[in-house]
PLY file of the C-alpha trace (Angstrom):
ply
format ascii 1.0
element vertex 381
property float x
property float y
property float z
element edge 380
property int vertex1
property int vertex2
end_header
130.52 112.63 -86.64
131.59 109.60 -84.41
133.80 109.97 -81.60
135.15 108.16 -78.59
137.06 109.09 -75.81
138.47 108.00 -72.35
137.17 110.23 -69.84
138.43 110.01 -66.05
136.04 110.68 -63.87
136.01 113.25 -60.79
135.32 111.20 -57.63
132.60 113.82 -55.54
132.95 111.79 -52.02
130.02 109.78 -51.18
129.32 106.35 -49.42
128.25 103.96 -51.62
124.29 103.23 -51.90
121.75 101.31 -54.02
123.07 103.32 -57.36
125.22 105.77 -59.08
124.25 108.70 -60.42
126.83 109.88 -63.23
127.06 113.64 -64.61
128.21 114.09 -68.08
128.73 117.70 -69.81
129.64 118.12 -73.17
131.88 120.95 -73.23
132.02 121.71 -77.15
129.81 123.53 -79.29
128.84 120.62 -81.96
127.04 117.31 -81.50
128.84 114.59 -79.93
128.13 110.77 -80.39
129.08 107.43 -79.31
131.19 108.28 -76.70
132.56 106.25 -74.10
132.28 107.08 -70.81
134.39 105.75 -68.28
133.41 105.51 -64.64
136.56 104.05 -62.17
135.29 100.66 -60.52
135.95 101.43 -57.46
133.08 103.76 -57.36
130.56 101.18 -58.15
131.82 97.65 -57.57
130.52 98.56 -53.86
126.90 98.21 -55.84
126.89 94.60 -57.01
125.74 91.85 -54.57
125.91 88.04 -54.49
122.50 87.81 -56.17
122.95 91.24 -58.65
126.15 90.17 -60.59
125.41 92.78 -63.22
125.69 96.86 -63.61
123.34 98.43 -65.22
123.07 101.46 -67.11
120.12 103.39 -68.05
119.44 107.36 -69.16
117.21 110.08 -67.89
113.90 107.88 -69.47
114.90 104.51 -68.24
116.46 103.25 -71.57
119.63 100.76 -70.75
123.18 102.41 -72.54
125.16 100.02 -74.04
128.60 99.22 -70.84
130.96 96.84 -70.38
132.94 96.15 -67.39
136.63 96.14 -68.52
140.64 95.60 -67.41
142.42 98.05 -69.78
145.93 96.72 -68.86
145.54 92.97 -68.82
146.95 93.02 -65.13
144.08 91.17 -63.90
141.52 93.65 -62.02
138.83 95.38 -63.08
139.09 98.87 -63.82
136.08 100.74 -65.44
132.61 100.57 -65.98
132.23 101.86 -69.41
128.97 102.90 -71.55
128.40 104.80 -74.30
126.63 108.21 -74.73
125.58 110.82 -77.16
125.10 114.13 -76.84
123.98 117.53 -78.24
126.16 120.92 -78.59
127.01 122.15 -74.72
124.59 119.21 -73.39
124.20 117.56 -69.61
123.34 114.46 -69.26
122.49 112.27 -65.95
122.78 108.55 -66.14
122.25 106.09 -63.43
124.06 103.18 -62.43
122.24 100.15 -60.63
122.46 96.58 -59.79
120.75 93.66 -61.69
120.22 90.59 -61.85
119.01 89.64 -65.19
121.18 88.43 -68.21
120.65 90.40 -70.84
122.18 89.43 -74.42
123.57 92.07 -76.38
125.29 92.49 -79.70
128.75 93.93 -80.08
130.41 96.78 -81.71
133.95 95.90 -81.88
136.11 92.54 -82.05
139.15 91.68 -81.88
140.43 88.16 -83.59
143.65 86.11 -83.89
144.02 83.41 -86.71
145.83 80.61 -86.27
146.67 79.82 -89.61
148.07 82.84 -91.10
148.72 84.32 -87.29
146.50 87.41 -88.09
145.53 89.98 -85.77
142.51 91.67 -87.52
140.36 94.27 -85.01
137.25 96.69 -86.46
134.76 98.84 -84.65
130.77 99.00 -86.76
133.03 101.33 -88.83
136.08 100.53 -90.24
138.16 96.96 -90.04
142.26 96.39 -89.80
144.63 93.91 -89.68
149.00 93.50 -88.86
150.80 90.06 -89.44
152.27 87.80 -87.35
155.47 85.55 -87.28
153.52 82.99 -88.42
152.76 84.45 -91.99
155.87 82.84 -92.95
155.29 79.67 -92.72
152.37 80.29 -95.13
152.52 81.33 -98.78
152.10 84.76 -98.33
155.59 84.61 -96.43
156.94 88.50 -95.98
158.49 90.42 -93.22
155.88 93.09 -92.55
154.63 94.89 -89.25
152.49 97.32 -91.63
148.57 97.78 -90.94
146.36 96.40 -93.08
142.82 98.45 -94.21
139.99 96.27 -94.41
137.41 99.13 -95.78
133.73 98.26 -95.19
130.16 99.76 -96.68
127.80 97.98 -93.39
127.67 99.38 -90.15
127.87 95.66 -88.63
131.03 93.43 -87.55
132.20 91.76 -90.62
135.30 90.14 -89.63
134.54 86.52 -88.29
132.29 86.36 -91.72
135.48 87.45 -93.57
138.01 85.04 -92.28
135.17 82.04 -92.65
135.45 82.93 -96.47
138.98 82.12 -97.15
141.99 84.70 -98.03
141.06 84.67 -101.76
137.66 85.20 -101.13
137.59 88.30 -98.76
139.59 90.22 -101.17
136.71 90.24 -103.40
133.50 92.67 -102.82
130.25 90.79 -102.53
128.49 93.88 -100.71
129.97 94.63 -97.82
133.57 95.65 -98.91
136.87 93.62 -98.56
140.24 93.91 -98.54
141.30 95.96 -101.39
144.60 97.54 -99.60
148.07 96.95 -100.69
150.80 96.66 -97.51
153.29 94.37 -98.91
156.69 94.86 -96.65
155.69 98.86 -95.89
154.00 100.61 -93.24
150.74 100.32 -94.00
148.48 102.54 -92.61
150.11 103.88 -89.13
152.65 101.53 -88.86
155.72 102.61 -87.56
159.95 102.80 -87.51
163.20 103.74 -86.41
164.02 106.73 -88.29
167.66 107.24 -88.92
169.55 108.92 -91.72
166.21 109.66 -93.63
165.50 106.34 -93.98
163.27 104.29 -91.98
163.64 100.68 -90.43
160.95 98.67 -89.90
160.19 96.15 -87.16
159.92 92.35 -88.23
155.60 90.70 -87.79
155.11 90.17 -84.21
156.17 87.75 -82.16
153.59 87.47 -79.76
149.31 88.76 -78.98
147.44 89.04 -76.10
144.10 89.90 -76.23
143.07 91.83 -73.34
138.95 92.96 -74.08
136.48 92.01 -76.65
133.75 94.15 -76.48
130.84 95.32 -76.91
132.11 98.77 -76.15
135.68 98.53 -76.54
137.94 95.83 -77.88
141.83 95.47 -76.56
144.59 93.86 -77.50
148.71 94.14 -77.04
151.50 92.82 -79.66
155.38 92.10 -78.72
157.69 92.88 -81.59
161.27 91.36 -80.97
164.07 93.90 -81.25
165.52 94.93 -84.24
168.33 97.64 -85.51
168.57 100.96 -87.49
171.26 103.45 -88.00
172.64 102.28 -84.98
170.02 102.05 -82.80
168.64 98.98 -81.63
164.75 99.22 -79.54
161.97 97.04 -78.72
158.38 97.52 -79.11
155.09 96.31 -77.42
152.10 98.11 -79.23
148.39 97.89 -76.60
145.88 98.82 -79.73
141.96 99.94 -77.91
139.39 100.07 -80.36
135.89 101.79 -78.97
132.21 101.29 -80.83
131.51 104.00 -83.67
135.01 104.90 -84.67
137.12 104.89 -87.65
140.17 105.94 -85.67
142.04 103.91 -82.74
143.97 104.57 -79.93
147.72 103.16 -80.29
150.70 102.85 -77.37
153.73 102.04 -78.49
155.87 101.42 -75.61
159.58 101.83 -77.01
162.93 100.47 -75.37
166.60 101.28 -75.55
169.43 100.25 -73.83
171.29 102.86 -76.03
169.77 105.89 -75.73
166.51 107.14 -73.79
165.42 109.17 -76.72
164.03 106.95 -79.86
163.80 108.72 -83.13
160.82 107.10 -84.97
158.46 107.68 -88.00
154.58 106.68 -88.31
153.41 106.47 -92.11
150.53 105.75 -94.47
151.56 103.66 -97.62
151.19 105.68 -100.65
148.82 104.32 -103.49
148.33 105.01 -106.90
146.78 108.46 -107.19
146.98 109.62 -103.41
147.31 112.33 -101.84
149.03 113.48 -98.79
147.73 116.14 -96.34
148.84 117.26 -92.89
147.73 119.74 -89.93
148.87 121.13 -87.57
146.22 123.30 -86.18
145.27 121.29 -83.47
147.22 120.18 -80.26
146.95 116.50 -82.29
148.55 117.33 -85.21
147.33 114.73 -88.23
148.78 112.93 -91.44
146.52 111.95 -93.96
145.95 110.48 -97.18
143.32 110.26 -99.53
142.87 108.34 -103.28
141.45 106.07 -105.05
140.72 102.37 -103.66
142.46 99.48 -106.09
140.23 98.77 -108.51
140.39 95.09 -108.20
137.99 92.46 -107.26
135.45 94.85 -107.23
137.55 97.53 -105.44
135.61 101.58 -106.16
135.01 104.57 -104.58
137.85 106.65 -102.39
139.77 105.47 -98.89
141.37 107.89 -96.59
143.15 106.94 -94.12
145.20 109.16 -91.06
147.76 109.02 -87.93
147.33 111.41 -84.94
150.28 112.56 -83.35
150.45 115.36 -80.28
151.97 118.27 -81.79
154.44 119.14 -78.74
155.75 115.51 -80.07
155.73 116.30 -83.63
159.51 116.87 -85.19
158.35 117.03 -89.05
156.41 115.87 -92.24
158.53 113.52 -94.69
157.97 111.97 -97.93
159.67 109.38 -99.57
159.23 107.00 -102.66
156.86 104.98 -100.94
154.88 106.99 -97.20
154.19 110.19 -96.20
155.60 110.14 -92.85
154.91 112.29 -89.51
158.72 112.18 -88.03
158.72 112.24 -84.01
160.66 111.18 -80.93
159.91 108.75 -78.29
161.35 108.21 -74.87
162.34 104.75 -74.02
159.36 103.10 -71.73
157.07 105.93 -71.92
154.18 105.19 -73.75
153.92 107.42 -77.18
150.30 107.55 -78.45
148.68 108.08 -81.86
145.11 107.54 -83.36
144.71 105.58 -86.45
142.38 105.01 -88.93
140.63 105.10 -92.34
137.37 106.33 -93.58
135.92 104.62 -97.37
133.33 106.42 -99.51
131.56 103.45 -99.99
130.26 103.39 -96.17
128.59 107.06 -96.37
130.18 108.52 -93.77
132.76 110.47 -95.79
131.46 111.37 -99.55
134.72 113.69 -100.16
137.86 114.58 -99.04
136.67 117.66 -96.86
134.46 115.57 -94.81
137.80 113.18 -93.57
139.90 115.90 -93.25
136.69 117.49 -91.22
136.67 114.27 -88.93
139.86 114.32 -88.14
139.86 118.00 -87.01
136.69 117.58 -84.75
138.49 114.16 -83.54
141.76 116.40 -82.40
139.34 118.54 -81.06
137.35 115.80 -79.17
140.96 114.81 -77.37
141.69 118.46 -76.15
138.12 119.03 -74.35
137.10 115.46 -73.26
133.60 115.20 -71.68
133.34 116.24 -68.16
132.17 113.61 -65.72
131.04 113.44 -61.96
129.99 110.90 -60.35
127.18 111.41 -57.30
124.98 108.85 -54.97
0 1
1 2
2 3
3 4
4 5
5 6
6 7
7 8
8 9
9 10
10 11
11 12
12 13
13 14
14 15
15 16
16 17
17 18
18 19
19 20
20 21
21 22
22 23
23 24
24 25
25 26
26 27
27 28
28 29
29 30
30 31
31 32
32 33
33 34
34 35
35 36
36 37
37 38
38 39
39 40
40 41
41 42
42 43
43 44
44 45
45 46
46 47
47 48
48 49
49 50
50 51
51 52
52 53
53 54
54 55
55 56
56 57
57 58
58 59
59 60
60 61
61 62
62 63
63 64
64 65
65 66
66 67
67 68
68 69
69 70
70 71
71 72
72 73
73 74
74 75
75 76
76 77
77 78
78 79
79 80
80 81
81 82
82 83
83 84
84 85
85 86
86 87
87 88
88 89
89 90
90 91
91 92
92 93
93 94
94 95
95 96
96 97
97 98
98 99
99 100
100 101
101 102
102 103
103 104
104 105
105 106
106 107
107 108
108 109
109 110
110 111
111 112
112 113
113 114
114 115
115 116
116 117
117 118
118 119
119 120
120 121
121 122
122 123
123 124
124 125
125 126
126 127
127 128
128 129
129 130
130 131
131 132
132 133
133 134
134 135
135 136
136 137
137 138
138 139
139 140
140 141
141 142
142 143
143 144
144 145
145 146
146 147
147 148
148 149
149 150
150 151
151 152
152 153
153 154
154 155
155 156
156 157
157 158
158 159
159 160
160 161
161 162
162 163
163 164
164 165
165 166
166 167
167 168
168 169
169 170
170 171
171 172
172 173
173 174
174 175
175 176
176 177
177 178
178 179
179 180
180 181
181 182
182 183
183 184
184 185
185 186
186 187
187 188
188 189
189 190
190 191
191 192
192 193
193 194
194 195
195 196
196 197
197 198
198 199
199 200
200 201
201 202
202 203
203 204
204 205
205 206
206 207
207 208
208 209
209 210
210 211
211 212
212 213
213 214
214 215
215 216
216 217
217 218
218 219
219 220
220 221
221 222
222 223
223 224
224 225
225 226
226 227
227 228
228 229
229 230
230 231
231 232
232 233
233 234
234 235
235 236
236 237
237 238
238 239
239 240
240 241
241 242
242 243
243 244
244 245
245 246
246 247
247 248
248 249
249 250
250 251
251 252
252 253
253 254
254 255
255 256
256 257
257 258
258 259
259 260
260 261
261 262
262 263
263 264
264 265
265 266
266 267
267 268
268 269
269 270
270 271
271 272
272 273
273 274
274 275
275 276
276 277
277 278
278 279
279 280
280 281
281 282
282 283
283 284
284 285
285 286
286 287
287 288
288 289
289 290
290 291
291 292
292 293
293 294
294 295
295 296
296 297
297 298
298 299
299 300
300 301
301 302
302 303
303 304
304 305
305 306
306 307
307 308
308 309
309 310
310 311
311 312
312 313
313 314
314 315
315 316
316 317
317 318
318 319
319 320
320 321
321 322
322 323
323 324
324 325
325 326
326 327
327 328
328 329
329 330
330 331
331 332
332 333
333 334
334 335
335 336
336 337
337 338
338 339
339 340
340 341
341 342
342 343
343 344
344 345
345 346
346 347
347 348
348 349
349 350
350 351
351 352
352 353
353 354
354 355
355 356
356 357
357 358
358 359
359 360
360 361
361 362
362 363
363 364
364 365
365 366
366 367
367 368
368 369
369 370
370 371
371 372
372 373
373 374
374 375
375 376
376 377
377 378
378 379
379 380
């Protein structure tokens, strides 16, 4: 399974020296991989010099790890070195952090893109792709008021979505090998969008009014969206949604941050799109409670095999399951300017990462599980 998490780090005091040393423990009894570990700046910044520009990060036999220095927040300032890891059942790992001065190129595993044309936000890790609309998908001839998440299901472990977009809409809807876009949003929710929920009925936002893309990889890929307000069973809110997208995932981390003027608690639905043939499953066995559902892909242009796709929600947060005519629905309640989280995603058959419905619903459990007991991190001279 793939997984990857934030993990703070615990600051052991030291004065800074020529390099890092970075303790990692995997705290779980099953095999971890690609996860991101995140080591605060300020612990290593002190390291760089004005001819060693670059951190580097190698394991216990020398080999460099995949990092990427990176501003989570868009404020401006660095805040993490990150690098990815993997790691067997109960396993410590040390990892060293030095100065250098070469360039080295390296490929990415995540992106993040805006299109001008159709105003298109479309983001994918080597796993999975998505897209939302913006504003300026009215102007086109696919005008509709949507702020439902596209599925872009791929079969390649490699970034697919520059390629994609250079084909031409018509042409990345059809499957030449690598997949394409064979989901349906229309003016829904798509796959973890979400809604004021009011009177059993939910209201969606309008496409968003303005991106900012805050990181582009080749660990993790970060962008924001600004939705303006709009109104449901009386209650009127505003959203800005910071999506973070890590290498080797199908799932990704999403902060809504919700306004009111009216009332500091926001009720609000998440929901996957149903499709012809679907099914809807939920959990809540773990402290992040999932949604999922599983069917058959469209079978046009190509379109075969079986998508799944999934919203994480913390339990505590959780209010109830709905269905409707058109989602399944995890029902919960926000508090105006407090971030709410969930993890979305999908998982395709045609990749070979998840031959059957078990082995989705599987991932998401060891995913939930991955949240509660994050890796545990020191950092020493």
């Amino acid at each position: 399974m793939r997984f990857g998490v934030i993990v703070l780090a615990a600051i052991l005091p030291s004065a800074l020296g020529a390099q890092k040393s970075v303790v990692a423990e995997n705290p779980l009894n099953v095999e971890r991989h690609d996860e991101v570990i995140a080591v605060p700046w300020i612990n290593v910044s002190g390291l760089l010099t004005a001819s060693a520009k670059r951190l580097r990060v190698t394991d216990a036999s020398g080999r460099e790890i995949l990092s990427q220095v990176i501003d989570n927040d868009g404020d401006g300032k660095t805040d993490q070195l990150i690098f990815l890891a993997d790691f067997w059942p109960r396993e410590k790992k040390t990892f060293r952090i030095t100065a250098d001065s070469s360039m080295v190129k390296v490929s990415s595993r995540v992106a993040v893109r805006h299109d001008d044309p159709r105003d298109d936000i479309a983001w994918e890790s080597d796993r999975i792709a998505f897209r939302i609309y913006g504003e300026g998908l009215k102007k086109t001839s696919s005008a509709m008021s949507s702020n439902g998440i596209d599925v872009w299901p791929k079969s390649v472990h490699a970034l697919v979505v520059e390629k994609w977009y250079a084909k031409g809409h018509d042409e990345y809807h059809i499957d030449t090998g690598e997949g394409a876009d064979f989901f349906d949003v229309g003016e829904t929710l798509g796959a973890g969008g979400t809604a004021i929920w009011k009177n059993d009925t939910i209201y969606r936002a309008d496409n968003f009014k303005a991106w900012k893309i805050i990181a582009n990889g080749p660990v993790r890929a970060i962008f924001e969206l600004k939705y303006d307000p709009w109104s449901g069973g009386g209650v009127t809110i505003t959203e800005t949604k910071r999506v973070t997208v890590d290498a080797g995932q199908n799932l990704y981390k999403a902060e809504s941050f919700f306004t009111s003027s009216g009332t500091p608690q926001i009720p609000y639905a998440i929901g996957l799109v149903k499709r012809p043939g679907m099914r809807g499953t939920e959990s809540r066995e773990k402290q992040w409670a999932w949604l999922s559902g599983w069917g058959p892909v469209a079978p046009k242009n190509g379109g075969h095999g079986e998508l799944g796709t999934a919203v994480l929600i913390e339990r505590s947060r959780l209010k109830d399951w709905k269905e409707n005519g058109d989602h399944y629905l995890a029902i919960g309640t926000a508090q105006s300017g407090v971030p709410t989280t969930h993890y979305i995603g999908a998982g395709w058959t045609a990749s070979g990462d998840f031959p059957t419905p078990q082995s989705w619903w599987g991932y998401l459990d060891e995913f939930a599980d991955r949240l509660s007991n994050p890796v545990k991190v020191t950092i020493a001279p």
